[in-house]
Biopython code that builds the backbone (N, CA, C, O; Angstrom):
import numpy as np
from Bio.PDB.StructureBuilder import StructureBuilder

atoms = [
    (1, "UNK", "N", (58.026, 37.174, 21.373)),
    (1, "UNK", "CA", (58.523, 38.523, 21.517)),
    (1, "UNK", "C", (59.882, 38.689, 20.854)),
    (1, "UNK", "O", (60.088, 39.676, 20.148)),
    (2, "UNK", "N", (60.689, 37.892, 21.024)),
    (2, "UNK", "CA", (62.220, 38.050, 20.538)),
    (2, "UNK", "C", (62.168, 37.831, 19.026)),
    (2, "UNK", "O", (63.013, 38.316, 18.275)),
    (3, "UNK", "N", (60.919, 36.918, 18.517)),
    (3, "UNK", "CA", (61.098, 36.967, 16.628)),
    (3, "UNK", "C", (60.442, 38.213, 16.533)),
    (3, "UNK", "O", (60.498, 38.277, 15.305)),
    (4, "UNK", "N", (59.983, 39.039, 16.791)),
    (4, "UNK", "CA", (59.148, 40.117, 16.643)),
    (4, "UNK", "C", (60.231, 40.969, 16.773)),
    (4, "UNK", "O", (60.687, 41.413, 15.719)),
    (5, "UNK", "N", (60.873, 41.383, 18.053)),
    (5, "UNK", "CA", (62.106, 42.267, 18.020)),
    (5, "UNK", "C", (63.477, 42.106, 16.687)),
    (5, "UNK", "O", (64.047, 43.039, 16.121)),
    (6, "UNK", "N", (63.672, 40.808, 16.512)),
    (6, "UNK", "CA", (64.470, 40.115, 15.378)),
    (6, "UNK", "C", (63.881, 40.952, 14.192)),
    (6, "UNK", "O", (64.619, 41.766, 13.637)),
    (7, "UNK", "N", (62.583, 40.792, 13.777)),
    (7, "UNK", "CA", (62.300, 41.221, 12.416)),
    (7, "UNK", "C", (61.725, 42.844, 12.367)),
    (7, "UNK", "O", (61.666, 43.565, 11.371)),
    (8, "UNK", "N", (61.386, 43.122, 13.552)),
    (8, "UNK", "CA", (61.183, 44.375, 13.590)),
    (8, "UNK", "C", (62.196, 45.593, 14.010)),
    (8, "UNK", "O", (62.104, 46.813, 13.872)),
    (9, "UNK", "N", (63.466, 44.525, 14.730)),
    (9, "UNK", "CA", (63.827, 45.767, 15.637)),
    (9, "UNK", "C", (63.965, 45.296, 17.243)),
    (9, "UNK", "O", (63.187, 44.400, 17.569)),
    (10, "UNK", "N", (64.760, 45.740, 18.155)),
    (10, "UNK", "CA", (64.591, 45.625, 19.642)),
    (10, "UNK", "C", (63.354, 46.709, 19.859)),
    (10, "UNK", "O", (62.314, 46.559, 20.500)),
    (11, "UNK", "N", (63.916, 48.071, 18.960)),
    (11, "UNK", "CA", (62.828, 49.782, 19.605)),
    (11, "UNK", "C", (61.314, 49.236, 19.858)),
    (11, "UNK", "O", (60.590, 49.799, 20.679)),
    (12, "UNK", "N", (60.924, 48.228, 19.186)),
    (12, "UNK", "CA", (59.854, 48.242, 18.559)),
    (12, "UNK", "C", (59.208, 47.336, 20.289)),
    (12, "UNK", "O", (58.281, 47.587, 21.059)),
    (13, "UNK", "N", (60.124, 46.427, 20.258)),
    (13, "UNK", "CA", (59.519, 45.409, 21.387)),
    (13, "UNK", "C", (59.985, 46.461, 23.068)),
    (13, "UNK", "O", (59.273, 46.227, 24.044)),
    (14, "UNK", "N", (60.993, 47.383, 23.211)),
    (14, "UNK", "CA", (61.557, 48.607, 24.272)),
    (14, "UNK", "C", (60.380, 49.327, 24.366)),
    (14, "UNK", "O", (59.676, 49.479, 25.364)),
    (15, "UNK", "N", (60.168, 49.903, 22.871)),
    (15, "UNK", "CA", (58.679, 51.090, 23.708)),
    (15, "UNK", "C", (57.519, 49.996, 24.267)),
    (15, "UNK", "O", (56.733, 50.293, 25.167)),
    (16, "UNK", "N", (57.536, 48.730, 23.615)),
    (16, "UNK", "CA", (56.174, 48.078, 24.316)),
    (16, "UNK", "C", (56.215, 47.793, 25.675)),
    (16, "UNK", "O", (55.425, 48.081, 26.574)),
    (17, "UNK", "N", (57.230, 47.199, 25.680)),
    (17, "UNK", "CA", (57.955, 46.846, 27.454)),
    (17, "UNK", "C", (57.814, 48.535, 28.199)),
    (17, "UNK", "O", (57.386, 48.489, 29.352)),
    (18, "UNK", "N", (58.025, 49.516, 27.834)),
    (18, "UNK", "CA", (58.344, 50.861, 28.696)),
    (18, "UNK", "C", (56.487, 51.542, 28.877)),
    (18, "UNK", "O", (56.021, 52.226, 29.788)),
    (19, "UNK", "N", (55.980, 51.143, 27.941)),
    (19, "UNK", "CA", (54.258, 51.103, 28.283)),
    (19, "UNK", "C", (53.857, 50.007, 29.391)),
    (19, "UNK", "O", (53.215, 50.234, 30.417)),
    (20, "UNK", "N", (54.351, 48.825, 28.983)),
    (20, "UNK", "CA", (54.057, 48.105, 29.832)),
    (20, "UNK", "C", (54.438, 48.411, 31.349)),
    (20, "UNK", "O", (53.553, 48.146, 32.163)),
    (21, "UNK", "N", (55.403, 48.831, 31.747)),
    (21, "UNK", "CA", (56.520, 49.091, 32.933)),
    (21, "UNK", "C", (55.230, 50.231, 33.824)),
    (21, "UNK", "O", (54.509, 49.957, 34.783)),
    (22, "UNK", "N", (55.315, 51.148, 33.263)),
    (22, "UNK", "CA", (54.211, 52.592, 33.511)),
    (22, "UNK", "C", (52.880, 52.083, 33.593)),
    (22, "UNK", "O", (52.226, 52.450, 34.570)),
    (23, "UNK", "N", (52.450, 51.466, 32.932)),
    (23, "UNK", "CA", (51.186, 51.027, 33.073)),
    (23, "UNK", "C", (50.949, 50.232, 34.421)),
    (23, "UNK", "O", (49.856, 50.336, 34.979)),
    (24, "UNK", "N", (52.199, 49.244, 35.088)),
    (24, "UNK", "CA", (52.086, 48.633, 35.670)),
    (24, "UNK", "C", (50.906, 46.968, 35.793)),
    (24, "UNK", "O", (50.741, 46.596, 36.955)),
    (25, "UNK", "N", (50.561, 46.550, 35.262)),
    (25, "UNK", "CA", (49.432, 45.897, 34.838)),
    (25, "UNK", "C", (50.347, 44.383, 34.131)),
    (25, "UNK", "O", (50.095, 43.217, 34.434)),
    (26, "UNK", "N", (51.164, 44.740, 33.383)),
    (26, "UNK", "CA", (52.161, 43.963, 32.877)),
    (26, "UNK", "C", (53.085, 43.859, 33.246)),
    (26, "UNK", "O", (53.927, 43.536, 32.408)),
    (27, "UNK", "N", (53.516, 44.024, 34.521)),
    (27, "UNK", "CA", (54.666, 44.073, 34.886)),
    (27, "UNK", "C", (56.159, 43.399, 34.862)),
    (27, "UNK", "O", (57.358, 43.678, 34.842)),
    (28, "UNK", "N", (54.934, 41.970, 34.884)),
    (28, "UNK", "CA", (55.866, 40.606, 35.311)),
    (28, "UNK", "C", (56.253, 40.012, 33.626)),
    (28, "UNK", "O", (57.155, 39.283, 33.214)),
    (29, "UNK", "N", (55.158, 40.679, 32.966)),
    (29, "UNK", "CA", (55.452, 40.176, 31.404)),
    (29, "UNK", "C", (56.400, 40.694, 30.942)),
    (29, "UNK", "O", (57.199, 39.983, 30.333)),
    (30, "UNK", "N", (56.699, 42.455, 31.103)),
    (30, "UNK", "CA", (57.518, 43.153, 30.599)),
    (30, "UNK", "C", (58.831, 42.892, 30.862)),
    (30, "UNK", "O", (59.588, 42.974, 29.895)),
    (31, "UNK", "N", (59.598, 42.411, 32.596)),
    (31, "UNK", "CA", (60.505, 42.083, 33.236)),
    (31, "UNK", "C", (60.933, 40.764, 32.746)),
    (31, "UNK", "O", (62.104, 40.436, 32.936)),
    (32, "UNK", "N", (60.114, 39.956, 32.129)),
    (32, "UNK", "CA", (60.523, 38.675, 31.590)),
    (32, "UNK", "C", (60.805, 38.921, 30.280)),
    (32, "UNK", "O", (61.946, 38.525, 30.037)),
    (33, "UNK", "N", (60.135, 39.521, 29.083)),
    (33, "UNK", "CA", (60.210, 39.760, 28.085)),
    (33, "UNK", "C", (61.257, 40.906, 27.638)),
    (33, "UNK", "O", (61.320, 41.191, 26.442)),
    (34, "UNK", "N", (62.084, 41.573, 28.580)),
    (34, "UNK", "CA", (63.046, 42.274, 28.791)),
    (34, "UNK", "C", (64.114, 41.346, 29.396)),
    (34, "UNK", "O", (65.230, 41.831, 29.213)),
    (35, "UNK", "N", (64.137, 40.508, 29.868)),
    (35, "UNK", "CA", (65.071, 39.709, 30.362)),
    (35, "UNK", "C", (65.409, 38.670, 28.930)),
    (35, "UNK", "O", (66.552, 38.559, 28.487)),
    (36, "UNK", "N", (64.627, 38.205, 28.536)),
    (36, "UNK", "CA", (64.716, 37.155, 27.105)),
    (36, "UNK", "C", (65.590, 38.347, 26.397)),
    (36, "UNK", "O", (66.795, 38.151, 26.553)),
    (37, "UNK", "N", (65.264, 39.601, 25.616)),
    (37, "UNK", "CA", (65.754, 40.238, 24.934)),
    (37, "UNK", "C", (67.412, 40.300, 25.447)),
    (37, "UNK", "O", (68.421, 39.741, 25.016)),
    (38, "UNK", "N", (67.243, 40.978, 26.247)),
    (38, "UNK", "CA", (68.215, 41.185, 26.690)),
    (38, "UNK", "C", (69.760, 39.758, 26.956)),
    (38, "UNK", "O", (70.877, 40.265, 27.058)),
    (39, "UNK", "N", (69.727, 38.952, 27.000)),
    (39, "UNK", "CA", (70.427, 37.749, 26.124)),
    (39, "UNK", "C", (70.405, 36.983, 24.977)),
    (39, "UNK", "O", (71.115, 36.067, 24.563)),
    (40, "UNK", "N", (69.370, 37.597, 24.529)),
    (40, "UNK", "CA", (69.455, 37.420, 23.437)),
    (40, "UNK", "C", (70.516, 37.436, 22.236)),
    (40, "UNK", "O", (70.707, 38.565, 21.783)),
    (41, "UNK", "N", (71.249, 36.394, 21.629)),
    (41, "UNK", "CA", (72.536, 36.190, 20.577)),
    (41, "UNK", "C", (72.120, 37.573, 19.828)),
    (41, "UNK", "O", (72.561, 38.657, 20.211)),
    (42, "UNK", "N", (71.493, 37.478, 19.049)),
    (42, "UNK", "CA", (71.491, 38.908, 18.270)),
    (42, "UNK", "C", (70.993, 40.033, 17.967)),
    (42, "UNK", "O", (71.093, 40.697, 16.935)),
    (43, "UNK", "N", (70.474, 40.208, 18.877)),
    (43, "UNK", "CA", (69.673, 41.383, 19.470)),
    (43, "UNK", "C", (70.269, 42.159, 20.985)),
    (43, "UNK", "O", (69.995, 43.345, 21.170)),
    (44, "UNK", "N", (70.783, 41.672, 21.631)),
    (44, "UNK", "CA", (71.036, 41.641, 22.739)),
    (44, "UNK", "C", (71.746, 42.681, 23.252)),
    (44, "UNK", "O", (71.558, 43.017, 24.422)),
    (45, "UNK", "N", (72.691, 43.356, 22.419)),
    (45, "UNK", "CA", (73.373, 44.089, 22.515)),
    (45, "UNK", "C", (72.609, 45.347, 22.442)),
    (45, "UNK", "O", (72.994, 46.104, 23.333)),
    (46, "UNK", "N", (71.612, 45.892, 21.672)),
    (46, "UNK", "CA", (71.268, 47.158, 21.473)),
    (46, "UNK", "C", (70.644, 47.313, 22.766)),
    (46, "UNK", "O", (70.852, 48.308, 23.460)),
    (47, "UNK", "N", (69.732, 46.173, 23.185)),
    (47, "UNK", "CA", (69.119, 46.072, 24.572)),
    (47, "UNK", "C", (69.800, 46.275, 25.251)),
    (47, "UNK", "O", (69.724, 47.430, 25.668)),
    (48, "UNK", "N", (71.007, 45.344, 25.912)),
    (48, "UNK", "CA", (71.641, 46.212, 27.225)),
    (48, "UNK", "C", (71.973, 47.207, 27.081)),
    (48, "UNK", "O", (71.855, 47.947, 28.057)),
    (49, "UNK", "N", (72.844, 48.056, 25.222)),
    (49, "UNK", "CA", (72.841, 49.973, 25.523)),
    (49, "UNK", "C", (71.667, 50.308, 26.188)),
    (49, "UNK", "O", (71.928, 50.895, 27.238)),
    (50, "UNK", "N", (69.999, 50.109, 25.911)),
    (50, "UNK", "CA", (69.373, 50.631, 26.391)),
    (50, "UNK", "C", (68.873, 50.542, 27.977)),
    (50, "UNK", "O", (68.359, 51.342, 28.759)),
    (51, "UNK", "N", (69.241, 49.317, 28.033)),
    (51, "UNK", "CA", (69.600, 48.626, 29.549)),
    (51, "UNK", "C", (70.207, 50.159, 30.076)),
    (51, "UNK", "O", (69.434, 50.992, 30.549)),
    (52, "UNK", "N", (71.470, 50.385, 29.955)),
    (52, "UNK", "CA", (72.228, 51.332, 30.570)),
    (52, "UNK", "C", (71.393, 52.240, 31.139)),
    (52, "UNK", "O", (71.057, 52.376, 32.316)),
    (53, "UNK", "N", (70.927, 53.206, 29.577)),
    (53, "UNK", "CA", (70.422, 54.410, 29.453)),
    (53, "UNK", "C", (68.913, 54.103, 30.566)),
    (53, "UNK", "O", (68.368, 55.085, 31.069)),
    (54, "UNK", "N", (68.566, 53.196, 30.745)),
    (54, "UNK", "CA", (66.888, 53.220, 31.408)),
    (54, "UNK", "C", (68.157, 53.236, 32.911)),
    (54, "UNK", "O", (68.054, 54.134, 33.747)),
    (55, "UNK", "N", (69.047, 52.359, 33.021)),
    (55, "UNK", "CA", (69.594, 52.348, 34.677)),
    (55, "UNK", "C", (69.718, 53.922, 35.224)),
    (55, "UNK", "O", (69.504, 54.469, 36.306)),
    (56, "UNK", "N", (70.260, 54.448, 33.660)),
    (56, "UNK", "CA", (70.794, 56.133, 34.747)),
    (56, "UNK", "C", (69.463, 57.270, 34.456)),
    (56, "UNK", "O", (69.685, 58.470, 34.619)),
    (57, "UNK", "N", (68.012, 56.768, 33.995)),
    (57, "UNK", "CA", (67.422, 57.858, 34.285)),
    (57, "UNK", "C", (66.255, 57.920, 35.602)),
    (57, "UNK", "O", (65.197, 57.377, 35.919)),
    (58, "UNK", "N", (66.995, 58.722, 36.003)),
    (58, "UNK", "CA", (66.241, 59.381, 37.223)),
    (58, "UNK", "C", (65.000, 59.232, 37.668)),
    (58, "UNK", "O", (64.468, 58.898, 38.727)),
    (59, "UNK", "N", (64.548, 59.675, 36.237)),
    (59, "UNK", "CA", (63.362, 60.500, 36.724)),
    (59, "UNK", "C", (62.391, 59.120, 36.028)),
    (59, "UNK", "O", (61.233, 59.050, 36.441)),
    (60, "UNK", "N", (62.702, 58.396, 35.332)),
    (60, "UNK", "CA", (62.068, 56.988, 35.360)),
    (60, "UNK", "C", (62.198, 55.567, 36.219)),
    (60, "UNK", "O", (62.677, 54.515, 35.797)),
    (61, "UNK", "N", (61.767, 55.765, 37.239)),
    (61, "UNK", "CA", (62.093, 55.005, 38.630)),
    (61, "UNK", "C", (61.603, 53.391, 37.809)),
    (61, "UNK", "O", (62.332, 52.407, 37.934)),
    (62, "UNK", "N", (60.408, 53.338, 37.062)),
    (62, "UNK", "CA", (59.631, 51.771, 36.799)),
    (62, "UNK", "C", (61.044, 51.329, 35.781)),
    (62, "UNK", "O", (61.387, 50.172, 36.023)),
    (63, "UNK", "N", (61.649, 51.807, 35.036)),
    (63, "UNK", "CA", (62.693, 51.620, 34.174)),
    (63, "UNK", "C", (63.933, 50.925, 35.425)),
    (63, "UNK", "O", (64.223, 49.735, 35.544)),
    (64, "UNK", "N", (64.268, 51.628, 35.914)),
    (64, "UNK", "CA", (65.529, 51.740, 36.576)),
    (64, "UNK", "C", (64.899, 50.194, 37.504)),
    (64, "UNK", "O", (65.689, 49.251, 37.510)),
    (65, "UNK", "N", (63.567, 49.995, 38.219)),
    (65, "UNK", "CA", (63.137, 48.977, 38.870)),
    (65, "UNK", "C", (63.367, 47.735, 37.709)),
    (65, "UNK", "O", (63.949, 46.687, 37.990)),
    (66, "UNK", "N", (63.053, 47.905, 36.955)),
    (66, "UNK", "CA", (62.815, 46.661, 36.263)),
    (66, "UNK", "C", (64.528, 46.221, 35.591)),
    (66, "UNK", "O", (64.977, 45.075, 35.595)),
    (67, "UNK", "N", (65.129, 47.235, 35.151)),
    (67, "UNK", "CA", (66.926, 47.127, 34.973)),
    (67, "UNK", "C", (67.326, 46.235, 36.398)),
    (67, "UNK", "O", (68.188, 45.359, 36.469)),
    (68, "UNK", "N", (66.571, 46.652, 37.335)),
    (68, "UNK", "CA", (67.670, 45.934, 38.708)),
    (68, "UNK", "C", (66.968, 44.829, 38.944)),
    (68, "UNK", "O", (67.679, 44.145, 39.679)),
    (69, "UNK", "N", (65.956, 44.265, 38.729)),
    (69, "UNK", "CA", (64.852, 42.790, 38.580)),
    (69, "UNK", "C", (65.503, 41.675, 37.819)),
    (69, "UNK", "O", (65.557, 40.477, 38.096)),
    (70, "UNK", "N", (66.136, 42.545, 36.475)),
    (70, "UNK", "CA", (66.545, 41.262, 35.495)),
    (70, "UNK", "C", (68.192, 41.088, 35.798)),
    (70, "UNK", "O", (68.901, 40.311, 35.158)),
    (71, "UNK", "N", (68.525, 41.684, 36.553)),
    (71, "UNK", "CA", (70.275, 41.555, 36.940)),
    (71, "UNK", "C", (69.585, 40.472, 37.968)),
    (71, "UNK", "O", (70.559, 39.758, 38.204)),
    (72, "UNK", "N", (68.778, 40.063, 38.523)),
    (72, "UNK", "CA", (68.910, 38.879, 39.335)),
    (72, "UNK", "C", (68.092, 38.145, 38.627)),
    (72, "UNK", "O", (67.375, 37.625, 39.482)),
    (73, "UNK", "N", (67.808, 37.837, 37.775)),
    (73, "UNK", "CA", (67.370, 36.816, 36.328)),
    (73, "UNK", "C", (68.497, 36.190, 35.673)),
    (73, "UNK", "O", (69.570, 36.005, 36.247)),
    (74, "UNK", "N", (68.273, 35.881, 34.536)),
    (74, "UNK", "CA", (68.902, 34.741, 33.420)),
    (74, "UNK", "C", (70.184, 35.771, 33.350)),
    (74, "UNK", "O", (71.300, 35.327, 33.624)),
    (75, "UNK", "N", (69.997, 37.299, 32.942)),
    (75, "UNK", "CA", (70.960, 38.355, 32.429)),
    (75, "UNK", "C", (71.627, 38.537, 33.582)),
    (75, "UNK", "O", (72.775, 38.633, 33.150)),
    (76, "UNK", "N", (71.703, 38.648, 34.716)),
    (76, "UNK", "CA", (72.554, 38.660, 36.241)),
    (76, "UNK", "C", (73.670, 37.322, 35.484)),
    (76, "UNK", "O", (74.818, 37.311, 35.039)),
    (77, "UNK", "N", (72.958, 36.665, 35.597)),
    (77, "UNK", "CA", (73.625, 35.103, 35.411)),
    (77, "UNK", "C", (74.239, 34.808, 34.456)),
    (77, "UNK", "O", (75.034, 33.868, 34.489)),
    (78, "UNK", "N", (73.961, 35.755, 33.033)),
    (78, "UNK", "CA", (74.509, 35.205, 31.823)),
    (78, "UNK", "C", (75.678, 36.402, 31.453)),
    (78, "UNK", "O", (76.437, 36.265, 30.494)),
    (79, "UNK", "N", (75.711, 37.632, 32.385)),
    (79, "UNK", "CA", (76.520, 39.114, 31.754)),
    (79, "UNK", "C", (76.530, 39.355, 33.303)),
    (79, "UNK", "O", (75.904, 40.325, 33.731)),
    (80, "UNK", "N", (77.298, 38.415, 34.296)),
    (80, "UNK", "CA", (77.133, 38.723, 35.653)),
    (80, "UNK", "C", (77.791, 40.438, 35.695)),
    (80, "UNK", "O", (77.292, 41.344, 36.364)),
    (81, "UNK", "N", (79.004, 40.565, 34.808)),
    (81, "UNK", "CA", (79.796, 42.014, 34.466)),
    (81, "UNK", "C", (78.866, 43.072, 34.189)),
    (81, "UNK", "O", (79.032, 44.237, 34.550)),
    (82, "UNK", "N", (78.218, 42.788, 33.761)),
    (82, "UNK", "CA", (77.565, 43.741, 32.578)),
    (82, "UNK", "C", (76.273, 44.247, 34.041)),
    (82, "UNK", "O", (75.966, 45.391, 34.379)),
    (83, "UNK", "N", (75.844, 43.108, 34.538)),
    (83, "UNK", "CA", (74.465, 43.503, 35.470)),
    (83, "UNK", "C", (75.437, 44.063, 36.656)),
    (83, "UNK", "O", (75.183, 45.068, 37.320)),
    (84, "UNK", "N", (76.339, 43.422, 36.775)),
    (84, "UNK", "CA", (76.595, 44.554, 38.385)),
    (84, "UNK", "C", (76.734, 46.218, 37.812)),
    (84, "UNK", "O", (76.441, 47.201, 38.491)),
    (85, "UNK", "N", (77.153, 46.240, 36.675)),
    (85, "UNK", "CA", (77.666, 47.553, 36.341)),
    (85, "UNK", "C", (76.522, 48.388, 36.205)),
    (85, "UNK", "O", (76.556, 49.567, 36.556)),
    (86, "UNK", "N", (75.201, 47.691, 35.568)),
    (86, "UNK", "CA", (74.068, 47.974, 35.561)),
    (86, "UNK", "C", (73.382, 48.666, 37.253)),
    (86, "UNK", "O", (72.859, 49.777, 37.350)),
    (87, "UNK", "N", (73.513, 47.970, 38.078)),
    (87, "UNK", "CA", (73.010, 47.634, 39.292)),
    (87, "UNK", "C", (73.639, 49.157, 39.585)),
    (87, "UNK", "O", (72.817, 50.019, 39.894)),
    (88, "UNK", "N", (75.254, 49.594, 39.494)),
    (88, "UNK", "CA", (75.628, 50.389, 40.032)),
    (88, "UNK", "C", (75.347, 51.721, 39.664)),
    (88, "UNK", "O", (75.190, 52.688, 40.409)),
    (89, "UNK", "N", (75.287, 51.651, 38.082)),
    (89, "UNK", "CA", (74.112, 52.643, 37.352)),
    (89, "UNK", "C", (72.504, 53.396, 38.428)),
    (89, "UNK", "O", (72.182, 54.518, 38.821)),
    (90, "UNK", "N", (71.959, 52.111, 38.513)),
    (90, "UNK", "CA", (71.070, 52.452, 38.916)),
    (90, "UNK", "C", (71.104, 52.967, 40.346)),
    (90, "UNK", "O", (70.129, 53.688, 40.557)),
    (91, "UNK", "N", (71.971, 52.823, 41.481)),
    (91, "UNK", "CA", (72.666, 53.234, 42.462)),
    (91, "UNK", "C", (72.561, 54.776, 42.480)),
    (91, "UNK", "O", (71.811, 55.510, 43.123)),
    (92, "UNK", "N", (73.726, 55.106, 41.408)),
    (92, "UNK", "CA", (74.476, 56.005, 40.875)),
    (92, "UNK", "C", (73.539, 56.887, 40.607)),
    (92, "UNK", "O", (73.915, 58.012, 40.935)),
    (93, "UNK", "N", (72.438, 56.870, 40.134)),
    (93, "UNK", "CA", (71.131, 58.077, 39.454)),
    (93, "UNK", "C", (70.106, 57.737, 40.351)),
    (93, "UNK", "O", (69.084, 58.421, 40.284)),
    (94, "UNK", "N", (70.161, 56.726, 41.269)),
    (94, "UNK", "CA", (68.680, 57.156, 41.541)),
    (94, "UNK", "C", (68.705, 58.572, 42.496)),
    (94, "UNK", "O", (69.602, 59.067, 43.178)),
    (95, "UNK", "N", (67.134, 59.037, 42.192)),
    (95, "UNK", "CA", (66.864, 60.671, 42.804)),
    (95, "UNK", "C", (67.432, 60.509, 44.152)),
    (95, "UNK", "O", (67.537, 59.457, 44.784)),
    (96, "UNK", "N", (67.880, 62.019, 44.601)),
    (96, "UNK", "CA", (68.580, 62.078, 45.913)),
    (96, "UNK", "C", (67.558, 61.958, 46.818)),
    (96, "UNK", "O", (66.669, 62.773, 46.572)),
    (97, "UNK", "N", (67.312, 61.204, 47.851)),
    (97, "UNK", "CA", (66.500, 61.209, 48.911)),
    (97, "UNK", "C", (65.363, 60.030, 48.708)),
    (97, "UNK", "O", (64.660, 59.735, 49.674)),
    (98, "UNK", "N", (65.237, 59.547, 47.795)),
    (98, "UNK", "CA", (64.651, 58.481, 47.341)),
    (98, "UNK", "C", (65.651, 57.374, 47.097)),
    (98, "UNK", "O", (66.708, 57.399, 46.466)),
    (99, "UNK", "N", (64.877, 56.104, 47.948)),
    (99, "UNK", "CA", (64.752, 54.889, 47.626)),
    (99, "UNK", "C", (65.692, 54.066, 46.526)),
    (99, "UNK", "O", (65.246, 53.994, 45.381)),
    (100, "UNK", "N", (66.520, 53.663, 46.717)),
    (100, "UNK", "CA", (66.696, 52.905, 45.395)),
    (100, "UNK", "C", (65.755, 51.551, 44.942)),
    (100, "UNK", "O", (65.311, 50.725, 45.740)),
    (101, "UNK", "N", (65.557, 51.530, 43.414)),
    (101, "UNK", "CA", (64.621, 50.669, 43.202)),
    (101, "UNK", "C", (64.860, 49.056, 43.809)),
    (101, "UNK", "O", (65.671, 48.185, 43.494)),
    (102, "UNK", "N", (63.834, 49.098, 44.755)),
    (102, "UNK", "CA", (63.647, 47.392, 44.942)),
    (102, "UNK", "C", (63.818, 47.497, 46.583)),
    (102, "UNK", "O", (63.614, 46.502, 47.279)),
    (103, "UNK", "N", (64.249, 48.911, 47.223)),
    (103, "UNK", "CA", (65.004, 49.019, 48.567)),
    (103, "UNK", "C", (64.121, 48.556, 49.524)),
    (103, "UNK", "O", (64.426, 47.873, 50.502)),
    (104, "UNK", "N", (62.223, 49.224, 49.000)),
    (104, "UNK", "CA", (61.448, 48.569, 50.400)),
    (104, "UNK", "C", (61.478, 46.866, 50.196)),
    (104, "UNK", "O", (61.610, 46.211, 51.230)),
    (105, "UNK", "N", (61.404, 46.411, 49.394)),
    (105, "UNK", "CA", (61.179, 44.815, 49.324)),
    (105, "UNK", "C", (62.461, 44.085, 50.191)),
    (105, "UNK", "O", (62.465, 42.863, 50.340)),
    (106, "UNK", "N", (63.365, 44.802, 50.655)),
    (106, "UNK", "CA", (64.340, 43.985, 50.969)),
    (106, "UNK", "C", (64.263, 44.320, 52.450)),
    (106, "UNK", "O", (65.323, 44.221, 53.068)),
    (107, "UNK", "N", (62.902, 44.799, 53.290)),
    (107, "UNK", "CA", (63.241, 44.568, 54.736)),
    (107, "UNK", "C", (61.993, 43.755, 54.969)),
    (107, "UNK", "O", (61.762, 43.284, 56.082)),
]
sb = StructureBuilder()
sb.init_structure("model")
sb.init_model(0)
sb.init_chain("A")
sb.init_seg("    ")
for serial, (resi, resn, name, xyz) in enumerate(atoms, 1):
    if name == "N":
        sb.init_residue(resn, " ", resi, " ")
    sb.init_atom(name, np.array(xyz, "f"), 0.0, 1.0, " ", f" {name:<3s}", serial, name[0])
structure = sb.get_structure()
């Protein structure tokens, strides 16, 4: 996945992961294969901008779930800065009266 993003692009391997996410079916592939990108030496960077942008939208809850999955992965661990800020993103936008992503798994 990451030589594919390398020669193609991150966009290219983001929309596959954001099908994957919605589809649900891939879930665990997409969250891993978004986690690799995402530390990735030279790629890595366009990914966490988009990191951001998936934490603060709303109205894409599987996005914002899977942003707060890989902050406790390799990327928590490797940009501990970068994922809390992430984490608080996703805080910060999720819909009013709803859940933040990951909230039922934690009782």
């Amino acid at each position: 996945m990451t030589m594919l993003a390398e020669s193609q692009g991150p966009s290219t391997i983001l929309g596959l992961v954001q099908q994957w996410l919605s589809g649900g079916k891939r879930r665990n592939l997409a969250v891993r294969a978004l986690d690799d990108l995402a530390v990735h030496p030279r790629i890595g960077t366009p990914v966490r901008n988009s990191l951001r942008d998936w934490a603060k939208a709303h109205t894409l809850p599987d996005r914002q779930q899977a942003v707060a999955e890989i902050c406790g992965l390799r990327f928590g661990g490797d940009f501990t800065h970068i994922a809390l800020n992430r984490l608080r993103d996703v805080l910060d936008h999720t819909r009013q009266g709803a859940q933040p992503p990951g909230a039922a798994d934690s009782r």
